[in-house]
N, C-alpha and C positions, 0 to 999 in steps of 0.2 A: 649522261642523263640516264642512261640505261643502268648502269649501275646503281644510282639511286633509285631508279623504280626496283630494281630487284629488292634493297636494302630495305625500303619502306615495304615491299610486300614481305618479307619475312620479318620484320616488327609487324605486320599486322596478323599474321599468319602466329605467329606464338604468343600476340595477346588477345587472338581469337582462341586459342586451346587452352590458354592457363585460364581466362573468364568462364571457361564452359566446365571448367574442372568443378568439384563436389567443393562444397561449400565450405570454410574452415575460420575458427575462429583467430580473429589478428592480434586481440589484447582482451583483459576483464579486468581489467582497473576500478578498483571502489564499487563493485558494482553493476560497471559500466561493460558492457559485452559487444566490441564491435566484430561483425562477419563478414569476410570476403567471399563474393560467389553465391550461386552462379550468375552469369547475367544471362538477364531476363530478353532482353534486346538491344541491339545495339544503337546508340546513338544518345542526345545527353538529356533529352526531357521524360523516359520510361521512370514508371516505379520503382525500386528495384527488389523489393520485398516480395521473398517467397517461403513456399512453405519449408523445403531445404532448407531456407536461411534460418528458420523459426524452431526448427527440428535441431539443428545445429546450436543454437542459444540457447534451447531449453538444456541439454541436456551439459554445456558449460555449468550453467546454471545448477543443477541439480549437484554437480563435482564440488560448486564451491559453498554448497549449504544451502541455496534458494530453493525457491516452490515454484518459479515460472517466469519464463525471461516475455516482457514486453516491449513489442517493437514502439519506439521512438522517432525512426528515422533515417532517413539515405542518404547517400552519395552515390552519383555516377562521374567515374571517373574515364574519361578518353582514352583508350589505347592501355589501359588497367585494368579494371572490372567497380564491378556492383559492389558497394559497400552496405551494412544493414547495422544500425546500430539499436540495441535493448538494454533494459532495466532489467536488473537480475531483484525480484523482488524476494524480499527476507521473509522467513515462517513466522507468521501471529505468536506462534509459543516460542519463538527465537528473543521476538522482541520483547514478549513480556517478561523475560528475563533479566532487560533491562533495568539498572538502580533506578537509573533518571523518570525510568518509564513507573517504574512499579511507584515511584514518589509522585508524581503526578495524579498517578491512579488514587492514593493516598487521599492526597487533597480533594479529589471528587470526593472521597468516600467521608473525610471528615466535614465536605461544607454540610451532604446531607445529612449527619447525625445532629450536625448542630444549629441546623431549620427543622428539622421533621418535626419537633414539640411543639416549636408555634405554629408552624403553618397547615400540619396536619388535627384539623379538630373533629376527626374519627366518624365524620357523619355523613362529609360532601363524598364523591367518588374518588375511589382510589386513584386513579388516572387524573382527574382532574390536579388533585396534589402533588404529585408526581410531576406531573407540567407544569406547576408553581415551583417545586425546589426545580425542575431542572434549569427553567429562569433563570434563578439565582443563583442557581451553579455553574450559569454559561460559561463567565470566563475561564472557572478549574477547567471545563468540561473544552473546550477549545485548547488551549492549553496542551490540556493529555492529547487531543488529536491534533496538533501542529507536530506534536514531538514525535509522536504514533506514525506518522506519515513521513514524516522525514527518515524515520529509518526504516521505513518500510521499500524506502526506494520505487516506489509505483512509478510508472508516465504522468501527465501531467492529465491526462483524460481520466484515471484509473485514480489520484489526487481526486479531481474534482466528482466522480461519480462517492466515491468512498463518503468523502466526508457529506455530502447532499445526502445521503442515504442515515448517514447516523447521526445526522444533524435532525433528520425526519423522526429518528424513530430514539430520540436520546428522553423523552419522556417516559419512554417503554423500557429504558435501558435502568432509569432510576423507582419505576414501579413495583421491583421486587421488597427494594430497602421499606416500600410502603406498607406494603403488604404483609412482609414479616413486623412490622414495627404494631400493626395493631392485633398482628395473631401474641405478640407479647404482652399486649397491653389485657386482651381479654383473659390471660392465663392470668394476671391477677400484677401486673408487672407496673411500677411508678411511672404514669402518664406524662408528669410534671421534669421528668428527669430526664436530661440530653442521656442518648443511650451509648455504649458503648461500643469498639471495633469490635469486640466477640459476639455483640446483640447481633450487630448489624456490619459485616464483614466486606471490605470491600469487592470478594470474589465474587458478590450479586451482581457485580456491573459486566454483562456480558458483552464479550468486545468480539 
């Protein structure tokens, strides 16, 4: 009996020193950035996310091309340590690199050239028209942000804030295509004519 209390105290004794060690990355698979360390407390219902933990993901992160690793998630493991898992999210100008992304982007830009003539009749408020095509651009316009976010790799809170935010403000996002379409028109430019990518360029759509 005695030797096993010894055995168990030195299993507990060197996985109390390796949990309290400096925090270190255990894989970054697709993205995926899990940390071991340090633990926070002992026993199996703590958080176990810390700033170590976050300071160590970020800077995986940054090794492997991302802009900022977000925490997702833990494990406490018994007689192991703190586990911290994050999202290594990708730079905006990484992904608009993207073919798939930049075709998307596309399709926004060609629904508005080919509603601006009807539905813009150069007299109601710019914004108000703007909020009519982005209507009818919903679907492209969804679309580019399904795809936008999925390789964006975000948490799933940092998902749901993102898109609520440019879902909010995706009228504002198509009011420049407006705004240049009738500074054309007063330059002396055919009203009656779907305008073209060089009029009206998809680079308006700020993401």
């Amino acid at each position: 009996m005695r030797h096993i209390f010894k055995l168990f105290s030195l299993i507990t004794l060197v996985s109390f020193i390796s949990s309290c060690a400096a925090p270190h990355v255990i894989s970054d698979t697709d993205g995926q950035i899990l940390v071991k360390g340090p633990r926070r407390a002992f026993g199996p219902s703590h958080d176990p996310y810390t700033a170590d933990a976050q300071v160590t993901a970020n800077q995986r992160c940054a090794e492997i091309g991302g802009d900022g690793a977000t925490y997702v998630g833990g494990q406490v493991i018994l007689f192991d340590g703190d586990y911290t898992k994050f999202t290594c999210t990708i730079p905006t100008e990484k992904i608009m690199q993207s073919a798939t992304v930049r075709n998307a982007l596309d399709k926004i830009g060609l629904c508005v050239r080919s509603n601006i003539v009807e539905l813009d009749d150069l007299t109601s408020d710019a914004s108000t028209i703007a909020n009519g095509i982005a209507t009818i651009c919903a679907s492209s316009i969804d679309d580019f942000l399904n795809l936008f976010l999925q390789l964006k790799r975000g948490s799933s809170n940092f998902n749901t804030t993102f898109r609520k935010q440019f879902k909010a403000e995706q009228s504002q996002k198509i009011l420049p295509f407006v705004l240049k379409w009738r500074n054309l028109i007063r330059t002396g430019r055919n009203k009656s004519k779907e305008p073209t990518e060089r009029e009206l360029p998809n680079s308006l759509i700020q993401i």
